[in-house]
C-alpha positions as YAML, in Angstrom:
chain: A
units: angstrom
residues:
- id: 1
  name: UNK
  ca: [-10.16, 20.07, -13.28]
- id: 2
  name: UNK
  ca: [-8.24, 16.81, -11.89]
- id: 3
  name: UNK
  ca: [-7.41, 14.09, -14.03]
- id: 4
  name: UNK
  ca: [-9.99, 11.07, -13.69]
- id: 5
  name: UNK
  ca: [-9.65, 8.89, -10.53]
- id: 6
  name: UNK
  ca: [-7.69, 5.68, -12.08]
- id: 7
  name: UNK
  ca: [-10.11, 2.92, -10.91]
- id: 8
  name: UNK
  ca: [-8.56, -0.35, -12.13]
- id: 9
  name: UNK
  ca: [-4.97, -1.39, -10.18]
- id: 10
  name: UNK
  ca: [-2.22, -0.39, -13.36]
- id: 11
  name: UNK
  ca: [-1.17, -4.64, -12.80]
- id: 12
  name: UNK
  ca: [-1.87, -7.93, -11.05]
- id: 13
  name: UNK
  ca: [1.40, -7.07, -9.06]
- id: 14
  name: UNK
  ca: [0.38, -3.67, -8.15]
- id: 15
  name: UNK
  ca: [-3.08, -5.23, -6.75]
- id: 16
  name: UNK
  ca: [-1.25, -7.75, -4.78]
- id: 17
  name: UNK
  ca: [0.93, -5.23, -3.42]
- id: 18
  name: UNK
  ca: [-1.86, -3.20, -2.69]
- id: 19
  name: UNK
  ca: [-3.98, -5.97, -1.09]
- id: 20
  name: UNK
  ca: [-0.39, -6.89, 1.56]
- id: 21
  name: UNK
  ca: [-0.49, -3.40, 2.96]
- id: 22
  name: UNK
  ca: [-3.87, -3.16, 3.34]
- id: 23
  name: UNK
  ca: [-4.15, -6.24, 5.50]
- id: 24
  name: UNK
  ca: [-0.89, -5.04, 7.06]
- id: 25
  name: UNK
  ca: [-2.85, -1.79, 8.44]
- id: 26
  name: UNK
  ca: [-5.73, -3.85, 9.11]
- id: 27
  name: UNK
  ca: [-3.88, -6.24, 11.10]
- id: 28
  name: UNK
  ca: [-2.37, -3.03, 13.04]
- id: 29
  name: UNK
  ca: [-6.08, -1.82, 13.49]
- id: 30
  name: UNK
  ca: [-5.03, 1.50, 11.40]
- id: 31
  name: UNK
  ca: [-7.31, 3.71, 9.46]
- id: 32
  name: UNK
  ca: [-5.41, 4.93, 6.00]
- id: 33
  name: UNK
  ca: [-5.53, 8.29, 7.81]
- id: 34
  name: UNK
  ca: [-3.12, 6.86, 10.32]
- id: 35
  name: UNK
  ca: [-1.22, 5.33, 8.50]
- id: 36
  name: UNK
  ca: [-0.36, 8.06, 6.18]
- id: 37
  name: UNK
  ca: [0.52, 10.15, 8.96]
- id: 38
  name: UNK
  ca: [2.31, 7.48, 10.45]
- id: 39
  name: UNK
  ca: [4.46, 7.28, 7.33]
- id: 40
  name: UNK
  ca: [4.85, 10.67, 6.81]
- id: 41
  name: UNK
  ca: [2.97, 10.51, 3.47]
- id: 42
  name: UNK
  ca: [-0.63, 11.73, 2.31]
- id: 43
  name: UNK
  ca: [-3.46, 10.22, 2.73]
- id: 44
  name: UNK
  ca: [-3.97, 9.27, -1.34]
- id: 45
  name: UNK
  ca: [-0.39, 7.81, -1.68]
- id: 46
  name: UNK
  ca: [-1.92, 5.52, 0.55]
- id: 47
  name: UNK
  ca: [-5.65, 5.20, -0.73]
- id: 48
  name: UNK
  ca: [-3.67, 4.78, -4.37]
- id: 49
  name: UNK
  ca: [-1.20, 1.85, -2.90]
- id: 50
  name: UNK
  ca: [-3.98, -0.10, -1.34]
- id: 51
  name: UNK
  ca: [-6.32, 0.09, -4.38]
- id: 52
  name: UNK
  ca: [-3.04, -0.75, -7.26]
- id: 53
  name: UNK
  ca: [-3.47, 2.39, -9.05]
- id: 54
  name: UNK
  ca: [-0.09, 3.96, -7.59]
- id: 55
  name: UNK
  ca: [3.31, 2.77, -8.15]
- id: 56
  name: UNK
  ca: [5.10, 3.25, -4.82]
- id: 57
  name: UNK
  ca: [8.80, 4.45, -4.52]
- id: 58
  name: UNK
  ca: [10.96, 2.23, -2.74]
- id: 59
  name: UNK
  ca: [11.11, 5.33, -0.20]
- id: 60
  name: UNK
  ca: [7.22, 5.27, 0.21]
- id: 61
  name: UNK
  ca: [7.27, 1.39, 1.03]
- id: 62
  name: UNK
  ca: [9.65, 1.80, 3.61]
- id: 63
  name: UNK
  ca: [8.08, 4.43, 5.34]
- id: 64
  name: UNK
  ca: [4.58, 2.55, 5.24]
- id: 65
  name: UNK
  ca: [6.38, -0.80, 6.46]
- id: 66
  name: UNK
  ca: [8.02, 1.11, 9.21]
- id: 67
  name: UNK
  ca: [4.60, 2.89, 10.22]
- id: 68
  name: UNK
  ca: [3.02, -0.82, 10.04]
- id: 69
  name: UNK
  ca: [5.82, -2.22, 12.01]
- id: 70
  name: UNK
  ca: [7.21, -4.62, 9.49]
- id: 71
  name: UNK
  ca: [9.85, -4.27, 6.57]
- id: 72
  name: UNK
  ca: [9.53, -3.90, 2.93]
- id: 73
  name: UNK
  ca: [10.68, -7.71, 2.41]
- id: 74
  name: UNK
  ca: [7.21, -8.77, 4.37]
- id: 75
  name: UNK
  ca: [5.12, -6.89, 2.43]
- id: 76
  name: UNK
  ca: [6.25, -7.97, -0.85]
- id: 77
  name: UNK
  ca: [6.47, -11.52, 0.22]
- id: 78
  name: UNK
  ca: [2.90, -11.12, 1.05]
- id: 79
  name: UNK
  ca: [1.89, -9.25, -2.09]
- id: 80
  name: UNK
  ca: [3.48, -12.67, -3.95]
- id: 81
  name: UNK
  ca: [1.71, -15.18, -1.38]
- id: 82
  name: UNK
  ca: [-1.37, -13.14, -2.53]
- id: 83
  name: UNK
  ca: [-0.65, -13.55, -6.15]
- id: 84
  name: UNK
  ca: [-0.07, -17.35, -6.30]
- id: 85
  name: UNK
  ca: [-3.35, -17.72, -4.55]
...
């Protein structure tokens, strides 16, 4: 039997982070789906990023900011616009 789906982001920062590259793939009219593909990653790395509940390798955000077009710096800058509000 799996382990239970973590439903709470593990930190405000993760849900920040989270939040950036889900309006990042929105922006680039992606489904997760495509997006994991286009990063070379599975489809719950992804699901887990967006939600907070994963902590992402600094390999892992550089493949999803090169499948979304941007860089790693963008997203995180985001993810801290999102935090101050």
């Amino acid at each position: 039997m799996p382990p239970p789906r973590r439903s709470k982001p593990r930190s405000p920062e993760h849900a920040a982070l989270g939040e950036a590259v889900r309006q990042l793939r929105l922006e680039a009219e992606m489904s997760q789906e495509q997006l994991a593909e286009a990063a070379g990653t599975d489809l719950t790395q992804v699901g887990g990023v967006e939600r907070g509940v994963r902590n992402p390798s600094y390999t892992t955000l550089l493949r999803l900011a090169g499948a979304l077009g941007t860089s790693v710096g963008e997203i995180t800058s985001r993810a801290d616009r999102l935090r101050a509000g």
